[in-house]
C-alpha positions in Angstrom: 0.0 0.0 0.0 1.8 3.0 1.5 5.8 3.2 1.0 8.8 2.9 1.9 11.9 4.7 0.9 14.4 2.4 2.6 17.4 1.7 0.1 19.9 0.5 1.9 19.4 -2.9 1.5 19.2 -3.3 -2.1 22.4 -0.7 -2.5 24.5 -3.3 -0.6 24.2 -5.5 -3.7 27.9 -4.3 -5.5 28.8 -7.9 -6.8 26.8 -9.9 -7.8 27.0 -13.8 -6.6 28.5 -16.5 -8.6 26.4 -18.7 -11.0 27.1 -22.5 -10.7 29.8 -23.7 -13.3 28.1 -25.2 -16.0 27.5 -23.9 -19.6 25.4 -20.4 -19.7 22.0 -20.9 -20.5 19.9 -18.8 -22.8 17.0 -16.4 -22.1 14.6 -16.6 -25.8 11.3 -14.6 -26.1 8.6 -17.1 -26.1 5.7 -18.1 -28.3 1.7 -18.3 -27.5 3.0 -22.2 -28.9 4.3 -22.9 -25.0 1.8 -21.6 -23.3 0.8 -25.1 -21.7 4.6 -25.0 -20.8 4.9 -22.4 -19.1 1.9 -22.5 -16.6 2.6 -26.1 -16.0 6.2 -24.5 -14.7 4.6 -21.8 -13.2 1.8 -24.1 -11.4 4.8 -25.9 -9.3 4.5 -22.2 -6.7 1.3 -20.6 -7.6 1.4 -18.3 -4.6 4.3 -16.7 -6.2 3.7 -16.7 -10.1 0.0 -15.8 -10.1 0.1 -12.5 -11.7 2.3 -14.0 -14.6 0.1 -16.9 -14.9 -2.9 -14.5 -14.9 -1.3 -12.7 -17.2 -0.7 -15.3 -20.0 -4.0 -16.6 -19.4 -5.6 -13.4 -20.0 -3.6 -12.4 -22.8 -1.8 -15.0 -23.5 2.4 -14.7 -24.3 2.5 -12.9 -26.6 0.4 -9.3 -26.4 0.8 -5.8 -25.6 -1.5 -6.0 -22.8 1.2 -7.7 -21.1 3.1 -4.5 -21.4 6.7 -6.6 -21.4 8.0 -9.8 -23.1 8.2 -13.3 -21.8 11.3 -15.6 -22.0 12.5 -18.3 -20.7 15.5 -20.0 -19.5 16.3 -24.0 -20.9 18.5 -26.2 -20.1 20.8 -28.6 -21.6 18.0 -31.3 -22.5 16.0 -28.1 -23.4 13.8 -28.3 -20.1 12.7 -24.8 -18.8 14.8 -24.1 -16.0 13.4 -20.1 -15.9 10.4 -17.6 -17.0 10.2 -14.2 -17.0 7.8 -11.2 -17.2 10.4 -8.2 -18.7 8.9 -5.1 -19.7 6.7 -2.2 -17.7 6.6 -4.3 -14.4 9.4 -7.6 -13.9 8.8 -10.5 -12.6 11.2 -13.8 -12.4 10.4 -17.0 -11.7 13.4 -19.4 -11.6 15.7 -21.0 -8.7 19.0 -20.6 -11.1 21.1 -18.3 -10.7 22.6 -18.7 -14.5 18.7 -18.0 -15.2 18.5 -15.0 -13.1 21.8 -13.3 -14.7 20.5 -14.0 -18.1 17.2 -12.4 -17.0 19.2 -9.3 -15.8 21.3 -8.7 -18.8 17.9 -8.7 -20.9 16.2 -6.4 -18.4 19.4 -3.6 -18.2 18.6 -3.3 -22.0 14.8 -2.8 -21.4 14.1 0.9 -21.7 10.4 0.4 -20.6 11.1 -1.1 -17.1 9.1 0.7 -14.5 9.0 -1.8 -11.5 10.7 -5.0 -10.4 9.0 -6.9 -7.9 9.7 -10.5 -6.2 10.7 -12.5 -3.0 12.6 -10.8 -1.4 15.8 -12.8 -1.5 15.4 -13.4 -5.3 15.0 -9.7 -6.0 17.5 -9.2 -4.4 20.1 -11.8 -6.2 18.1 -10.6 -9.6 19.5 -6.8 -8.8 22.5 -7.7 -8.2 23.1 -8.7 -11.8 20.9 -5.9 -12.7 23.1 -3.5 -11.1 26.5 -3.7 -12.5 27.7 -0.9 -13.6 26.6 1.5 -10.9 22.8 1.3 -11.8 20.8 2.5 -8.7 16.9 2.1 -7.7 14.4 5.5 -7.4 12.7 3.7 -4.2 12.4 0.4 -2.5 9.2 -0.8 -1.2 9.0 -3.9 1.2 6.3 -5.7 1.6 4.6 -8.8 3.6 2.9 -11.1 0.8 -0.7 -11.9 2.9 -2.8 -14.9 2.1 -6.1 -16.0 2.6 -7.3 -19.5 2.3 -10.9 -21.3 4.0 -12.6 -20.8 6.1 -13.3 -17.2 6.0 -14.9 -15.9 9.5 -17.6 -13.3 8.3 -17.4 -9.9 9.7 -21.0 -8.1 10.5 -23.6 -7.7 8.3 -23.1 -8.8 4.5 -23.0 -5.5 2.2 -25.6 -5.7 -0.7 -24.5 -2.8 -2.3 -21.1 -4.0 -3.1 -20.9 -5.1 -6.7 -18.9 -5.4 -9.8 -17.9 -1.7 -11.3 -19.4 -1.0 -14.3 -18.5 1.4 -17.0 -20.5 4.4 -15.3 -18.1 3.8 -12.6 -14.5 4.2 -14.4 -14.2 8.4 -13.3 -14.4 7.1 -9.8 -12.4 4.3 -9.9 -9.7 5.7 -12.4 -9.5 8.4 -9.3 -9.1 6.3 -6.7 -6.9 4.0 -8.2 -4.4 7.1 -9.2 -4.8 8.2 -6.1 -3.5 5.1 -4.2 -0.8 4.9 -7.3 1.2 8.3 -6.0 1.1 7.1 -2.6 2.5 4.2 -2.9 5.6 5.3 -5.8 5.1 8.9 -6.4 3.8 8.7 -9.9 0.5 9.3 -11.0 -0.6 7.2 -13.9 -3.7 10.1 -14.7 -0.7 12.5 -15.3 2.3 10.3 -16.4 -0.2 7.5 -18.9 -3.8 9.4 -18.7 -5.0 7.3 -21.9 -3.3 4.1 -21.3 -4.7 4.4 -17.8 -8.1 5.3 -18.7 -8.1 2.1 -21.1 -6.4 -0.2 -18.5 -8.6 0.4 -15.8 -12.4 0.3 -18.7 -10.8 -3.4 -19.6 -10.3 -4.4 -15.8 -14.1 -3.4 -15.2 -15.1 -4.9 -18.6 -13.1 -8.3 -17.1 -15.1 -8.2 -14.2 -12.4 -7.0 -12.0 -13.1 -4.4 -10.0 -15.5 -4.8 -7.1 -17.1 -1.8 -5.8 -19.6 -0.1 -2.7 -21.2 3.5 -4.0 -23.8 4.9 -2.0 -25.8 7.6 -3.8 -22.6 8.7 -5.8 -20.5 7.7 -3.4 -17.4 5.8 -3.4 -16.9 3.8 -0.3 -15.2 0.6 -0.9 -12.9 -0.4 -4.1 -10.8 -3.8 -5.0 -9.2 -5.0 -7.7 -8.6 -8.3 -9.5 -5.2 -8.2 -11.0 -4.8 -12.0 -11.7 -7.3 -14.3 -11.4 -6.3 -18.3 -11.8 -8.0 -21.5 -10.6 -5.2 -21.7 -8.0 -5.0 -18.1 -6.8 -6.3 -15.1 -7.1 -4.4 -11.6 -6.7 -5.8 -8.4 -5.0 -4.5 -4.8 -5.4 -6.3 -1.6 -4.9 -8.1 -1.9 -1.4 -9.5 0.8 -0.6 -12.0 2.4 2.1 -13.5 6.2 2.1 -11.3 8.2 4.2 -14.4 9.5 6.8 -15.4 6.0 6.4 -12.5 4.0 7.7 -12.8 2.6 11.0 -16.1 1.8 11.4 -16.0 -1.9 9.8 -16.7 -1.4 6.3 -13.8 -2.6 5.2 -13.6 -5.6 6.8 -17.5 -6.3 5.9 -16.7 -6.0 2.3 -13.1 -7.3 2.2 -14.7 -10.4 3.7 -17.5 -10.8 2.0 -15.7 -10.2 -1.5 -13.3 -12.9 -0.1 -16.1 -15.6 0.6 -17.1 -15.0 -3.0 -13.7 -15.2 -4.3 -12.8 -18.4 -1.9 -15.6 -20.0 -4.1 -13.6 -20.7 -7.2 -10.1 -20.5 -6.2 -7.6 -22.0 -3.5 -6.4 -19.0 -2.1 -6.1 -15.4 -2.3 -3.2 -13.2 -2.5 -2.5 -9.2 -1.3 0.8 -7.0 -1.0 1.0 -5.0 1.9 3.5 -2.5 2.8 5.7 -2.9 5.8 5.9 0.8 6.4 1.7 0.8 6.7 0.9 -1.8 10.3 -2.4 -0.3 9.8 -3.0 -1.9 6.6 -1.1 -5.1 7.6 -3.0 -4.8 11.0 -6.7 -4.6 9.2 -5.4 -7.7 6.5 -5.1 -9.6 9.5 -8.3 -9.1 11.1 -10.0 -10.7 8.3 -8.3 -13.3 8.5 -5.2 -12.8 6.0 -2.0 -14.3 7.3 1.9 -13.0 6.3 3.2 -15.7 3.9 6.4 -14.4 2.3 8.6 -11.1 2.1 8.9 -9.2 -0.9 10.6 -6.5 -2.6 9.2 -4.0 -4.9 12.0 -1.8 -7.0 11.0 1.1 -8.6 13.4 2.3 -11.4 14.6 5.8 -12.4 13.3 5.2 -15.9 9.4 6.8 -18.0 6.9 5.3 -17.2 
């Protein structure tokens, strides 16, 4: 949510550590062809690769909805050993380190990364070989990755005005949702992207992603879907009224959205920023649990 400018952490990376001996493998864009592939790779840890996954099976590999490229990383016998997301936001997927320097050298020559974001040990190893040559980060952002799985306790009355957003609702939204954007990396996508944004945020609603509570023409309640897979689904964008936080509302519609979500998935997933205990604080009243430590990079490139 909120952020954190701590970079201390990530600066300590000068050298980067020493891939295993053994010939280099090679990162290749790939083809809507392996989509089965990949998602069978990235199925072994759905927790971590949902938004890829989501991504691919929205889009599929190859699109520029994904706003990136994604390779991968074989080995010898031509098995994937890697996958990666490189492009507007990064993501890795791989236990290699070979795969991971590959990766980097790929993503230094990217002129459209924005964000790199990951466990927080392999973000971490990833900059590293990012970093060589002096490159440094704009902000770091760490985070607790929160998960929800059954049951889900319900929390006061159910809501039955929250609903899917629907076109009449994208002013408000696309508001909010730029709103909570600055705060968390000081960039505004409404200033920075106002078109792009505008059609990112009309598909989302048109996908059925964004879940809403407006009284009269009020906003009081907004959540997004960013990846949605039979194994996980991934949250972003909670958000309560200001002059309506801490009266339950939140936590009414966080867990009824949840039950409903719960339904047709295994588990769902949230980012929360360290430097906000509130946030983390109200995640784990209904009933979301800390499940790994991440990273988010921010890069001193356009957006």
């Amino acid at each position: 949510m909120y952020t954190s400018t701590s970079l201390a952490k990530v600066n300590s990376a000068t050298r980067p550590p020493s891939a295993a001996q053994g010939p280099a493998l090679t990162a290749q864009a790939l083809a809507n062809e392996h989509r089965e592939e990949v998602l069978q790779f990235l199925s072994s840890r759905p927790v971590h690769t949902v938004v890829m996954a989501g991504f691919i099976r929205d889009n599929g590999l190859v699109s520029p909805l994904n706003r990136g490229t994604f390779y991968g990383c074989r080995g010898e016998g031509g098995q994937l050993e890697g996958v990666a997301l490189i492009g507007h936001a990064t993501l890795v997927e791989t236990q290699s380190d070979k795969a991971l320097a590959a990766f980097a050298r790929i993503a230094r020559d990217c002129p459209r990364t924005h964000v790199m974001m990951g466990e927080q040990e392999n973000i971490e190893r990833f900059w590293a070989y990012y970093a060589e040559g002096g490159r440094s980060p704009r902000m770091v952002c760490s985070e607790l990755l929160m998960e929800q799985r059954w049951p889900v306790e319900v929390r006061g009355e159910a809501v039955p005005g929250l609903r899917l957003a629907t076109p009449d609702d994208l002013q408000q939204v696309m508001v909010v949702q730029g709103q909570m954007a600055f705060e968390e990396c000081g960039v505004n996508p409404m200033e920075t992207d106002p078109e792009g944004f505008r059609r990112r945020c009309a598909r989302r609603i048109e996908q059925g992603r964004v879940w809403v509570w407006i009284e009269g023409d009020r906003l009081i309640f907004k959540a997004d879907i960013i990846s949605d897979t039979p194994d996980v689904i991934y949250v972003e964008g909670v958000w309560v009224a200001p002059e309506e936080r801490g009266q339950g509302y939140g936590s009414r519609c966080l867990s009824q959205l949840s039950r409903d979500l719960l339904s047709r998935a295994g588990a769902i997933t949230l980012l929360v920023n360290k430097k906000n205990p509130e946030a983390a604080a109200f995640y784990r009243r209904a009933g979301y649990k800390a499940a790994s430590h991440y990273d988010t990079i921010y890069l001193n490139t356009a957006h």
